[in-house]
C-alpha positions in Angstrom: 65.8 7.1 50.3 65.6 4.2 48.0 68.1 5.1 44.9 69.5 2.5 43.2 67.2 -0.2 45.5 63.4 -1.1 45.2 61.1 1.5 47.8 59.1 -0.9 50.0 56.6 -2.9 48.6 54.0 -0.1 50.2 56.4 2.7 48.5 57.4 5.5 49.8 57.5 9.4 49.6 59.8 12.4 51.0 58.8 16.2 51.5 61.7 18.6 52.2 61.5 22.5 52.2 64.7 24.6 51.8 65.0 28.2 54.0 68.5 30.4 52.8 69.9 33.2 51.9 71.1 34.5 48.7 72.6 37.6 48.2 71.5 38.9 50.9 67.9 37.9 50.6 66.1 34.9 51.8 65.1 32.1 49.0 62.6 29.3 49.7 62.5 26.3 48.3 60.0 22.6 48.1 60.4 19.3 46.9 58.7 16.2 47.0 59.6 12.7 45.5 57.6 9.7 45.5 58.3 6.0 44.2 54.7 3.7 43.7 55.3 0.1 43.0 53.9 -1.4 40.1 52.7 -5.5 39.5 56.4 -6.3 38.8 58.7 -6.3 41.9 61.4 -5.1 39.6 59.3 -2.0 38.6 58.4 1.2 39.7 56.6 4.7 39.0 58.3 7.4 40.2 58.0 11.2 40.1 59.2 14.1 41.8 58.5 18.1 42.0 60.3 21.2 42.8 59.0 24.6 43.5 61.6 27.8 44.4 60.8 31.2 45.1 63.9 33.1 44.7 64.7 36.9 45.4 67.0 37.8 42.9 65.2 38.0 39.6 65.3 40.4 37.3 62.3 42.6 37.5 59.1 42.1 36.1 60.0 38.4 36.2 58.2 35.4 38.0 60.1 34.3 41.5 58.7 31.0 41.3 60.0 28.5 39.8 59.1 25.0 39.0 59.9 21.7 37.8 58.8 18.0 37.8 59.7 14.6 36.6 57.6 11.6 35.8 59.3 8.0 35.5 60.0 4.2 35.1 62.1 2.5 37.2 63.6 -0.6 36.7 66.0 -3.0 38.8 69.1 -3.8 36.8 70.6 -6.2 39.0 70.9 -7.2 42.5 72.9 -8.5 45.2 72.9 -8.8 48.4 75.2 -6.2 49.2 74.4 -4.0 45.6 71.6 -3.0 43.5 71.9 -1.2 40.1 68.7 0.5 38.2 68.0 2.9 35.4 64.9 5.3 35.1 63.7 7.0 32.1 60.7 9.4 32.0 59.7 13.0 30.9 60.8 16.5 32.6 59.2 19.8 32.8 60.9 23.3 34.4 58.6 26.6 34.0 62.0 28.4 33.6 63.9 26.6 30.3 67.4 28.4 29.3 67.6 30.8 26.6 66.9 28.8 23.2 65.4 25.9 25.1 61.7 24.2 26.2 60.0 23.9 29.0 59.8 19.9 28.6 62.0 17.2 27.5 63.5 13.8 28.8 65.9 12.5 31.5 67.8 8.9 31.3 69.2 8.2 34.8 71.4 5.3 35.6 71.7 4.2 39.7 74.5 2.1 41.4 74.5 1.3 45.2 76.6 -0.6 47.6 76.5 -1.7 51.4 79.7 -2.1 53.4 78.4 -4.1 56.3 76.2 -7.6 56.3 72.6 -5.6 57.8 73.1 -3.1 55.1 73.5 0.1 57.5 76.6 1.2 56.1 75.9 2.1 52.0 77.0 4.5 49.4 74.5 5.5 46.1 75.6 7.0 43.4 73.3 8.9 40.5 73.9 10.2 37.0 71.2 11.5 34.9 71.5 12.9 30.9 68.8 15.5 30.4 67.3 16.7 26.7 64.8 19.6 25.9 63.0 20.7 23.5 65.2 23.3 21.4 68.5 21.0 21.2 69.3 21.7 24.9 71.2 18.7 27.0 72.4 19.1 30.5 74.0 16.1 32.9 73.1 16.0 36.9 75.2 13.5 39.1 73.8 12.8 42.8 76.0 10.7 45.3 75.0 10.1 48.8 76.3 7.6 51.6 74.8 6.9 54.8 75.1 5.0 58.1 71.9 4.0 60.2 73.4 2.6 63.6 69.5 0.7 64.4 66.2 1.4 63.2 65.7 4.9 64.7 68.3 7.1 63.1 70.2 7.7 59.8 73.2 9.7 58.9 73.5 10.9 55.1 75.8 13.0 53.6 74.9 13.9 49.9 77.2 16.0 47.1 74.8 16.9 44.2 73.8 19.2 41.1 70.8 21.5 40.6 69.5 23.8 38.1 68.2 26.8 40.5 67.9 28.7 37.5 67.6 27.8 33.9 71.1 27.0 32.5 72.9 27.9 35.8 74.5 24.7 37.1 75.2 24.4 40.8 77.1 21.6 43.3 75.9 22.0 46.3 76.8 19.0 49.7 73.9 18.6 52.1 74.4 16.4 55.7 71.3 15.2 57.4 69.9 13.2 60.6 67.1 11.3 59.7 64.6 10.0 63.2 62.0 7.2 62.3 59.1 6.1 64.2 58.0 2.5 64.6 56.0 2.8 61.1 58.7 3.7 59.2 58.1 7.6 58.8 61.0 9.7 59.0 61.8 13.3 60.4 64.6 14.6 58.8 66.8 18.3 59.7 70.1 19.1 57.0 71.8 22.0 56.7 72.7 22.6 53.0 75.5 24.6 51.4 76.8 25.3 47.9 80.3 24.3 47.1 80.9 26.4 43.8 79.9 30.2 43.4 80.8 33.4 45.6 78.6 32.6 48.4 77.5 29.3 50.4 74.1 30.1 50.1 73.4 28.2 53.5 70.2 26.3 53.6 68.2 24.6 56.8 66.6 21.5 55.3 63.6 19.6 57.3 62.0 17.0 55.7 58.8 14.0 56.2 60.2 10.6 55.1 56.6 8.5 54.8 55.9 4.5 53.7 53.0 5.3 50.8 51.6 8.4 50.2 50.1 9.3 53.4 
């Protein structure tokens, strides 16, 4: 999870799919997010992509649903304790809400902080200002923190905003053990709940943490 700091020189990609229950019925969601680096250190591509198939559509509509993001990422300022960044790129979601387009633009400012000399201990936080087509806007914030005792493990506990469904915000807290091989790739399990709403909608999160693409 790079954040507000650089992905490795190599960069680096995570895969997570979502299994819950909503109302009763199970939902079924996948995301992917990848950073590339570019021929500045201080510079990055990055995208991401999201794809839901949710059980409690009206009928007649479509229960997938999809968006993705595509990016430039650029290193603010750095420590060696705290890095800041910014990101600005274009968005797309197949399901807009009423009055709005399917693609628009996202501005999203990163700060992040270690607590410890070898960085294990760290919090991130994320807040991103989102315009569509149509005169829509809509504001996401993402904070996470994390401990990673050596090079095999790390803890993260994140509190963060979706759009599961077009104009219906939701804050939902995800905790997760993340196990690393010698490479560098990561296997990560979560569990998942929202924290507004009538119901938890409880999610088990797994997830491939991998240096590059591969």
């Amino acid at each position: 999870m790079a954040g507000a700091w650089m992905a490795p020189p190599e960069g680096q990609s995570i895969w997570s799919q979502a299994v819950g229950e909503r109302g009763g019925e199970n939902f079924y969601e996948s995301s992917l997010y990848w950073e590339a680096p570019t021929d500045n250190s201080r510079m990055a591509w990055t995208g991401s992509t999201w794809v839901g198939q949710h059980a409690d559509n009206a009928p007649g509509e479509d229960k997938w649903r999809g968006e993705a993001s595509f990016a430039l990422k650029t290193e603010l300022a750095k420590t060696d304790h705290a890095s800041a960044a910014a990101q600005v790129g274009a968005i797309w979601r197949s399901d807009p809400a009423d009055g709005c387009g399917e693609g628009g633009i996202e501005a999203r400012a990163m700060a992040g902080r270690s607590f410890d000399r070898d960085g294990r201990t760290f919090a991130n936080a994320e807040i991103a200002a989102r315009a569509h087509a149509g005169g829509c806007a809509s504001t996401r914030i993402d904070l996470s923190a994390g401990f990673r005792p050596d090079n095999d493990w790390l803890a993260i506990g994140q509190v963060f905003s979706s759009e599961p469904r077009g104009g219906d915000m939701a804050v939902h807290a995800q905790v997760s053990l993340v196990r690393f091989d010698r490479g560098g790739r990561g296997l990560q399990i979560g569990l998942r709940t929202r924290l507004d709403g009538d119901e938890p909608e409880t999610a088990l999160v797994i997830g491939l943490w991998g240096r590059g693409f591969a």
